[in-house]
Structure formats: structure tokens, C-alpha cells
DOSE-398960 format. One record per atom (N, C-alpha, C): x, y, z; residue in three letters. Coordinates in steps of 0.001 Angstrom, whole numbers, padded with zeros to 6 digits, always signed. Each point is the difference from the previous one (the first is absolute). Layout:
<pts>
XYZALA
...
</pts>
This chain:
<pts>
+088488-259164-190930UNK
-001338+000303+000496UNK
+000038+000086+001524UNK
-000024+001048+000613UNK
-000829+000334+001219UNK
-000975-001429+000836UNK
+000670-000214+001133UNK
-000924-001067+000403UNK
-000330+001042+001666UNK
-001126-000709+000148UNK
-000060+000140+001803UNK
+001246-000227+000730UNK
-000024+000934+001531UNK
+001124+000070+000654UNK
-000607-001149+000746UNK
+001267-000499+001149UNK
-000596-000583+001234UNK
-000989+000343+000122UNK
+000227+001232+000950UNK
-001173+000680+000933UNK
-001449-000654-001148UNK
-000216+000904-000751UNK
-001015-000194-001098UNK
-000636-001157-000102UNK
+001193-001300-000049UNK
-000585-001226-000187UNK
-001094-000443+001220UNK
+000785+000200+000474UNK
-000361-000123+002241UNK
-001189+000696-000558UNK
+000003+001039-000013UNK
-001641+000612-000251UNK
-001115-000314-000364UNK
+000159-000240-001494UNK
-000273-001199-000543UNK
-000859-001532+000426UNK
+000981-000866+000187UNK
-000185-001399+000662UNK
-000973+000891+001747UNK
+000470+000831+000227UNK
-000676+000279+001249UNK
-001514+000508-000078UNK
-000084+000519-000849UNK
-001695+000563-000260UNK
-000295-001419-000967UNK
+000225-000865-000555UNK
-000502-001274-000651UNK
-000369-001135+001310UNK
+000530+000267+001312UNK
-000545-000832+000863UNK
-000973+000637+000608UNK
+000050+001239-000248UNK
-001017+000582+000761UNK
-001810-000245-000426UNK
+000424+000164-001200UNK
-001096-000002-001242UNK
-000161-001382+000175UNK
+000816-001240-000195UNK
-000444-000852-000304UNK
-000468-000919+001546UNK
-000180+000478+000733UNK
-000520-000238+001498UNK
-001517+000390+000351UNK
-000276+001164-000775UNK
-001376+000144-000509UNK
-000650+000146-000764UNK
+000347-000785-001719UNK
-000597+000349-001129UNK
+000491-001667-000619UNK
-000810+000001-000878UNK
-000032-001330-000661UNK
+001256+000365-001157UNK
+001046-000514-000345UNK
+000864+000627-001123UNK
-000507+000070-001071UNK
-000739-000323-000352UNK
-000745-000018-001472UNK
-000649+001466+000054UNK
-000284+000706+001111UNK
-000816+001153-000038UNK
+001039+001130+000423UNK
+001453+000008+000331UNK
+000709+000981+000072UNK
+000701+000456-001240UNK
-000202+001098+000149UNK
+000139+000861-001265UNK
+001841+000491+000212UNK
+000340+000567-001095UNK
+001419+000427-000319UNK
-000218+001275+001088UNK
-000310+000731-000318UNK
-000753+001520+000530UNK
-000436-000213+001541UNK
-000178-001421+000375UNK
-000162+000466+001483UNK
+001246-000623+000757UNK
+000337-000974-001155UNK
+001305-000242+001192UNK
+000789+001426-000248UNK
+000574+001110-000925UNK
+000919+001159-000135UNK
-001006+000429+001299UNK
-001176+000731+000382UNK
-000478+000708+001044UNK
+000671-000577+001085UNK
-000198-001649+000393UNK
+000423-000548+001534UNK
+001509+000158+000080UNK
+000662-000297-001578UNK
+001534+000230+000337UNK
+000415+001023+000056UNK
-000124+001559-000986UNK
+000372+000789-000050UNK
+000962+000229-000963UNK
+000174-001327-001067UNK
+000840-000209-000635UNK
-001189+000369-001610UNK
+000895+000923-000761UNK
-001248-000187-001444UNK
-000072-001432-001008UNK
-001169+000344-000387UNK
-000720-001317-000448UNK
+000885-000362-001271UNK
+000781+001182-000756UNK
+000762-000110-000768UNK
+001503-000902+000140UNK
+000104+000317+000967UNK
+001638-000741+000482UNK
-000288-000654+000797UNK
-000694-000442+000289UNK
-000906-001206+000199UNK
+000463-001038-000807UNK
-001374+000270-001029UNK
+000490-001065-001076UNK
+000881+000424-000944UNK
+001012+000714+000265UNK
+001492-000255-001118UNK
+000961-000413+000709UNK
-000462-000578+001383UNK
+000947-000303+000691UNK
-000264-001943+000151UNK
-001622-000074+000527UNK
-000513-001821+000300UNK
-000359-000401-001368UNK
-000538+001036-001189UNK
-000882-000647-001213UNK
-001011-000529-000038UNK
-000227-000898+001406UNK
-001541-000021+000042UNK
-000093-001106+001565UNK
-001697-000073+000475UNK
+000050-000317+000725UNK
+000638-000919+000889UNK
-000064-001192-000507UNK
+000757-001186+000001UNK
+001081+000535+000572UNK
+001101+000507-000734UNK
+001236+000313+000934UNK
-000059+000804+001090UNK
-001321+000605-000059UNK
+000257+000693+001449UNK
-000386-001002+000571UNK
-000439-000768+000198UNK
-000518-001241+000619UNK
+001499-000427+000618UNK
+000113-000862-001174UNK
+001551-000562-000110UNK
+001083+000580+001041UNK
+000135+000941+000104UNK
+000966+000926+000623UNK
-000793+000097+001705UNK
-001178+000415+000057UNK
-000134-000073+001281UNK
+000107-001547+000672UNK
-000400-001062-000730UNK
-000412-001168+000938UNK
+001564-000646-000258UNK
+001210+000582-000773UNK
+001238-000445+000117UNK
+000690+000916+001511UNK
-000589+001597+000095UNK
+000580+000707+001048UNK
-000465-000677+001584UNK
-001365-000329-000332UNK
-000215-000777+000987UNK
+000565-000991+000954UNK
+000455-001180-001381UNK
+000311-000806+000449UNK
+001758+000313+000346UNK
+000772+001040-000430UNK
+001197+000144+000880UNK
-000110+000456+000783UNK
-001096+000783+000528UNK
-000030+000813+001593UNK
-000489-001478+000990UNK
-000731-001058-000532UNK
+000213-000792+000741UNK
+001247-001170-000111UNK
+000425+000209-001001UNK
+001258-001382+000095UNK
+001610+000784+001259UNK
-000061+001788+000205UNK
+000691+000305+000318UNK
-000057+000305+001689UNK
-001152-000783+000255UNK
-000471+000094+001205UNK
+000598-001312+000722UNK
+000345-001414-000382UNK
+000419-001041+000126UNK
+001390-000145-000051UNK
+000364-000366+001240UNK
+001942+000254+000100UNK
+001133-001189-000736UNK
+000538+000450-000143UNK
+001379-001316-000243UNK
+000239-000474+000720UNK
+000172-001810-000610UNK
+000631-000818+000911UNK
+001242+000044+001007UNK
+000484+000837-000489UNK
+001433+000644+000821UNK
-000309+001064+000599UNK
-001221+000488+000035UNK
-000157+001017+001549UNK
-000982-000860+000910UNK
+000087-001412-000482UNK
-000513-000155+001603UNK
+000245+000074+001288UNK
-000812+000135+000771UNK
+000724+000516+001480UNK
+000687-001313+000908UNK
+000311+000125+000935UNK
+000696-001010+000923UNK
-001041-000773+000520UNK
+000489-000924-000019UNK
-001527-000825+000230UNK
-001258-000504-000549UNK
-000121+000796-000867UNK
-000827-000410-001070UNK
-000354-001043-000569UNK
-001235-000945-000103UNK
+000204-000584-000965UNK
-000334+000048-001339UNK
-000391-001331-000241UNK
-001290+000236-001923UNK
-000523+000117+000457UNK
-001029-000367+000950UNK
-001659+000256+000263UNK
+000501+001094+000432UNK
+000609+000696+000522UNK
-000405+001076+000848UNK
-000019+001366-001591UNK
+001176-000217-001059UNK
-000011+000387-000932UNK
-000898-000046-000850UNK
-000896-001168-000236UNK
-000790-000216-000847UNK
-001555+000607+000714UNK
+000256-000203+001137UNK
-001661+001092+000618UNK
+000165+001183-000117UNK
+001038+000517+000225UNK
+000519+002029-000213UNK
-000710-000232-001448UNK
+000981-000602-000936UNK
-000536+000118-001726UNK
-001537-000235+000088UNK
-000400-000988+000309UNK
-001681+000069-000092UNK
-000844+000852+000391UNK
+000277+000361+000904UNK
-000392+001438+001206UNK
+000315+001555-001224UNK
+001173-000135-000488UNK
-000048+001041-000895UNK
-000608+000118-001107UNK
-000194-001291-000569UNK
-001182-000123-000795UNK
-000992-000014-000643UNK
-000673-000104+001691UNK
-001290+000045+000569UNK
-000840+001335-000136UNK
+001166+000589+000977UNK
-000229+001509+000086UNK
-000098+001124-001157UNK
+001048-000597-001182UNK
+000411+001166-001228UNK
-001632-000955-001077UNK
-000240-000776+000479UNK
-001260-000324-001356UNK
-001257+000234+001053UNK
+000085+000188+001374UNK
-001826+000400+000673UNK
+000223+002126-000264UNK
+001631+000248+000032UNK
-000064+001472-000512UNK
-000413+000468-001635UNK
+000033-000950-000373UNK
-000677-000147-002001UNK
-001304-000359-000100UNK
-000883-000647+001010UNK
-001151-000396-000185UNK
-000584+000840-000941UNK
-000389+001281+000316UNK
-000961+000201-000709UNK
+000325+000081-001312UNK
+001288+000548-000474UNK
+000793-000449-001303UNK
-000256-001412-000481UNK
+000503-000625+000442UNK
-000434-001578-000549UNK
-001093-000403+000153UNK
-000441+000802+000606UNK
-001791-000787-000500UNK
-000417+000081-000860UNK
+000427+001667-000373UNK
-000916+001152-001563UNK
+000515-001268-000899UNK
+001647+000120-000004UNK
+000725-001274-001146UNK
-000867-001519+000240UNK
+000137-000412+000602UNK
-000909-001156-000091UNK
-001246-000218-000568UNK
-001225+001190+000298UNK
-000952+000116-000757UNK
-000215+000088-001270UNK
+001262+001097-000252UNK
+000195+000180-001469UNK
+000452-001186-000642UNK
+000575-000486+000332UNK
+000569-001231-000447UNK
-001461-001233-000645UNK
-000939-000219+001219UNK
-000904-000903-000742UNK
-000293+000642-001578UNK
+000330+001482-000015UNK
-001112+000760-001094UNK
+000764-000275-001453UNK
+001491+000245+000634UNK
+000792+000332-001227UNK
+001104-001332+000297UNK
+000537-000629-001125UNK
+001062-001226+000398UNK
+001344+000318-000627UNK
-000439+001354-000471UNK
+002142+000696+000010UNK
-000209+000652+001572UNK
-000417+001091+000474UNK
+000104+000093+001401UNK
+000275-001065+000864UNK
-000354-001195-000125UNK
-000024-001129+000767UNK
+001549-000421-000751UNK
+000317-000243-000598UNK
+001350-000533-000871UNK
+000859+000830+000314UNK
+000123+001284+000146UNK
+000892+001114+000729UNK
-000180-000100+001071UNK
-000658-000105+000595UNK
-000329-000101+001577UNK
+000887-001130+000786UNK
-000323-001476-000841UNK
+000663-001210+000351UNK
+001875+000900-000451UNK
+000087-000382-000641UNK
+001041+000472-000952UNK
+001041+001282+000690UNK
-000410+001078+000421UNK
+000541+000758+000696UNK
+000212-000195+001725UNK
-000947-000864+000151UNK
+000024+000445+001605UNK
-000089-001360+000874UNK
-001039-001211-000766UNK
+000326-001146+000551UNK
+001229-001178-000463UNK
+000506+000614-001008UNK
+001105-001335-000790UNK
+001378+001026+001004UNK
-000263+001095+000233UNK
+001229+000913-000039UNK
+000150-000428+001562UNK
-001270+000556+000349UNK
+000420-000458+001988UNK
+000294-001695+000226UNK
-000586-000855-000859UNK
+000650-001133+000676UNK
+001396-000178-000620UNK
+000477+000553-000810UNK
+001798+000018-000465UNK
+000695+000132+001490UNK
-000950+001442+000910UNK
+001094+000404+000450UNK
+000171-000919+001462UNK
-001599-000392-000388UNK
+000185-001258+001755UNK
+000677-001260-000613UNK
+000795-000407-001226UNK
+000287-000655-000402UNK
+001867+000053+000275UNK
+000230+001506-000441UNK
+001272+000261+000365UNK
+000158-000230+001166UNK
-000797+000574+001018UNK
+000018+000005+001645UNK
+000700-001724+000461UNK
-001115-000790-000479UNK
+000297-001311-000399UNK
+001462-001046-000102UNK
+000218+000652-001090UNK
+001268-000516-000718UNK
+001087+000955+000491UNK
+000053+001339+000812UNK
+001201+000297+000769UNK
-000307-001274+001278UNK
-001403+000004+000762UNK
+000844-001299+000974UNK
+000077-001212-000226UNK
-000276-000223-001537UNK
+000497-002104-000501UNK
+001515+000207-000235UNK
+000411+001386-000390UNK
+001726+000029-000136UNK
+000357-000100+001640UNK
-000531+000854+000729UNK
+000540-000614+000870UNK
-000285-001349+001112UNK
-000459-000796-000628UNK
-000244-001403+000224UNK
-000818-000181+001163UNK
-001349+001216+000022UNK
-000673-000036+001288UNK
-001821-000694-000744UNK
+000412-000551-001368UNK
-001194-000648-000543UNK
+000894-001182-000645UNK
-001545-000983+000305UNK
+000107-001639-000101UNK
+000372+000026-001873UNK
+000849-001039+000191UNK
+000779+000110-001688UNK
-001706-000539-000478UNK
+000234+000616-001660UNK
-000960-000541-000935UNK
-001315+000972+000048UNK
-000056+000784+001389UNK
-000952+001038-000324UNK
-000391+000545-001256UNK
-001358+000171-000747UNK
-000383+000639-000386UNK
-000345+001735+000060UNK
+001312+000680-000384UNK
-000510+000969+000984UNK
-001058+001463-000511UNK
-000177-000393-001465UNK
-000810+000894-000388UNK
-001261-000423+000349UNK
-000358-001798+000018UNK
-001615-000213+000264UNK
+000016+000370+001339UNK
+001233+000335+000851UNK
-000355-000265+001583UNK
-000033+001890-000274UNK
-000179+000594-000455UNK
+000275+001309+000512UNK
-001583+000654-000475UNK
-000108-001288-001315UNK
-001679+000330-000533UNK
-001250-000614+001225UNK
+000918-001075+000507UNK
-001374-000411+001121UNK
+000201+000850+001275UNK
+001358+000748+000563UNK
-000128+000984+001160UNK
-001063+000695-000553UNK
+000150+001173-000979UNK
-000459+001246-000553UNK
-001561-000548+000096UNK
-000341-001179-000707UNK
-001532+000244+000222UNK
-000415-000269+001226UNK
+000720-000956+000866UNK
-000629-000232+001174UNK
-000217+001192+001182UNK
+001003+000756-000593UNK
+000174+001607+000737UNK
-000840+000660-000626UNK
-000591+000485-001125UNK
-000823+000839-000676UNK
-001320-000725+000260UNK
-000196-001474-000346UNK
-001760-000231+000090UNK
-000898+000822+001379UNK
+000571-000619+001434UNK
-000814+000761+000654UNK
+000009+001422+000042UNK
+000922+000210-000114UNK
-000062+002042-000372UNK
-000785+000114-000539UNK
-000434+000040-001560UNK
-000918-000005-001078UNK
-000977-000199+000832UNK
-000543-001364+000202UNK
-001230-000688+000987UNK
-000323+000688+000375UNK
+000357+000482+001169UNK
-000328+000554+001411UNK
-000291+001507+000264UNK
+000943+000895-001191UNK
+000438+001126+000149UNK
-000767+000127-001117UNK
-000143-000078-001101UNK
-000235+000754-001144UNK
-001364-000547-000660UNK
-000085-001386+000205UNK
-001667-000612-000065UNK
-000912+000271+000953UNK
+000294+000950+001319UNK
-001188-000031+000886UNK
+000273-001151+001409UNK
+000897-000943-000286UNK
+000384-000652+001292UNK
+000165+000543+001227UNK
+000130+000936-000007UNK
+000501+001031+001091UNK
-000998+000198+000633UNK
-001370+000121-000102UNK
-000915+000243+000267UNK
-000669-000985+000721UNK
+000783-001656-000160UNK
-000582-000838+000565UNK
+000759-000637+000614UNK
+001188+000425+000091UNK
+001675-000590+001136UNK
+000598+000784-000188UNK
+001177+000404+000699UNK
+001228+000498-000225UNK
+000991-000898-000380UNK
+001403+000843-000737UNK
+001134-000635-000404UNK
+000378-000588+000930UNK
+000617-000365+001232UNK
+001148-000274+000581UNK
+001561-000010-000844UNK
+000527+001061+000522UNK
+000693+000339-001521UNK
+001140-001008+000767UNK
+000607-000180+001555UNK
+001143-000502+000590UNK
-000488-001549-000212UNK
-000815-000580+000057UNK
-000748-001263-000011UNK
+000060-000654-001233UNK
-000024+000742-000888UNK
-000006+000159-002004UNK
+001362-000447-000123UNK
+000907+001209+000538UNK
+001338-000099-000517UNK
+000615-001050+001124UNK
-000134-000476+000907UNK
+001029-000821+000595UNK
-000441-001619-000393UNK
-001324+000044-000201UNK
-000113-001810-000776UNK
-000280+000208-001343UNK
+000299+001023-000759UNK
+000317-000066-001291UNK
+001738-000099-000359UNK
+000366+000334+001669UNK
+001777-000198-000545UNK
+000370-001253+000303UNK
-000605-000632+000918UNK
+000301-001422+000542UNK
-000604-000627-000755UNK
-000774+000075-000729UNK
-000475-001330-000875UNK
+001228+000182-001815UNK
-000411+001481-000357UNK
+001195-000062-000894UNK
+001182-000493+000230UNK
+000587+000489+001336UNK
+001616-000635+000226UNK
+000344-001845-000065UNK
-001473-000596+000641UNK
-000421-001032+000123UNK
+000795-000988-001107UNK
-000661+000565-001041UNK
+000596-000343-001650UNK
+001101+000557-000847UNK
+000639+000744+000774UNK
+001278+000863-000850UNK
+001395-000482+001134UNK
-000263+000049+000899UNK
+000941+000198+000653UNK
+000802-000756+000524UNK
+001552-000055-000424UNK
+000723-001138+000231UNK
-000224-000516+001840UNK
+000174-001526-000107UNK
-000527-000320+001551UNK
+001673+000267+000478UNK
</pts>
């Protein structure tokens, strides 16, 4: 069977953020995502089968365009340290989920409505991104730059929210309207208080 090419897929996942940035998903039709993609509605679905996986597939593409934004422990630069590593990672973060806002909002909303959207949602994009701040993690406890006995999946679950709550807050509830982020202020005592507790003395 004939599946979608690259290109196609890209098409695809690319008119599904588009759509889903200004339409509630429950109200996008098969027929308008083929118009935004250019891709037919037919090979479409003989390619995802149904919504859900297009879901699935974008908020998994997502999350590697941001895990591939975050460098290896072995390209750090001269001089460098963890904090200085661990604010770049937060900073990249920051930036690849305030560039999704309006995406993750539509998902979020939908989510109160529907609790498989919300279960895919967790499931694809929040269990998946803290794996990868988890790996981040456990490349520097191998190299013995975290305090033995770390927890390092709860410590990668308490970065991620402490980095996402005010985003959400501020940015996507209307906070913005009544302070600004301090995004350098955010990330440099959100790295010093994390390192605080991870980091071998």
C-alpha cells in the first residue's frame, strides 16, 4: 500500500498546525485540512486512519524539532559549565513551547472537553519531553556532575514544570497583560535553585 511521501507528511502535520491554531479540533474537518495541505483527503486517511494519529504524529514531530535543538554533553564548549548548559537548555525550551502557544493552547482546551485528547496530549508530548530532559540528566549523573542518589526523572518532572508554569501563566492565561516574563531572570534562578538540589557539591 502506497503511503505518504516525506514531503506529503510535512504537508500534512504542517496545515494540522495551522488549522489547529485557529479552530477547535473537534470542528476541523478531513476536507479542510486536504485544502490547507494540499495533500487529498483520501491519502490522507489511508495514510494517518484517523485523527488521533495525525495528532500523534504532529505533537511526536514536535517534540523532536525541539529535543534536536538541545546539544550533547560532549559538545560543550570550553569553559562551560552545568548552569551555563542547563540555562542554554531552558532558554531553548522556553522559546520552542512560547513558538507553540497558540498550538498548545487549542490542545489544552480541547483537552478539558475530551480526556483521550488530554491522554494523548500527556502521553505524546508531556511523558515524551520529560524522557528527554531526563536523558539530558542521566548523560551528566554518568558523568558524575550530579549528587549520587538523584532522582532524576522526578528532578527533570519538577525542572519541566517549573519552566512551563509561568509560560502557561503569563503568556497563555493573559498574564502578560499584567507583567512581563523576565525570560533571563526566569531562567537564571530557575537554574540555580534546580542545580541547588542536583548538583554534586
Amino acid at each position: 500500500m502506497t503511503t505518504l511521501t516525506a514531503e506529503q507528511q510535512k504537508m500534512v502535520l504542517d496545515g494540522a498546525v495551522q488549522l489547529f491554531a485557529t479552530h477547535e479540533l473537534r470542528e476541523i474537518t478531513l476536507d479542510q485540512l486536504a485544502r490547507e495541505c494540499g495533500v487529498s483527503a483520501f491519502d490522507i486517511v489511508r495514510h494517518y486512519h484517523s485523527r488521533e494519529r495525525i495528532l500523534t504524529a504532529l505533537l511526536e514531530r514536535e517534540l523532536e524539532l525541539m529535543a534536536a535543538a538541545a546539544h550533547a554533553p560532549e559538545l560543550r564548549m570550553p569553559g562551560e559549565t552545568l548552569k551555563d548548559e542547563l540555562y542554554v537548555l531552558a532558554r531553548v525550551i522556553l522559546q520552542e513551547y512560547r513558538r507553540r502557544l497558540p498550538f498548545l493552547g487549542r490542545l489544552l482546551v480541547e483537552a478539558t472537553h475530551d480526556p483521550q485528547v488530554g491522554s494523548l496530549f500527556y502521553r505524546s508530548f508531556i511523558a515524551q519531553g520529560r524522557m528527554l530532559f531526563t536523558e539530558f540528566l542521566e548523560e551528566r549523573n554518568d558523568l558524575g556532575e550530579l549528587r549520587q542518589g538523584v532522582d532524576v526523572e522526578a528532578a527533570a518532572s519538577i525542572f519541566l514544570a517549573a519552566l512551563t508554569g509561568p509560560l502557561l501563566l503569563i503568556e497563555l492565561f493573559g498574564g502578560q497583560q499584567v507583567e512581563p516574563l523576565d525570560d533571563d531572570r526566569l531562567l537564571s534562578e530557575l537554574s540555580d535553585v534546580f542545580l541547588n538540589g542536583v548538583k554534586r557539591k
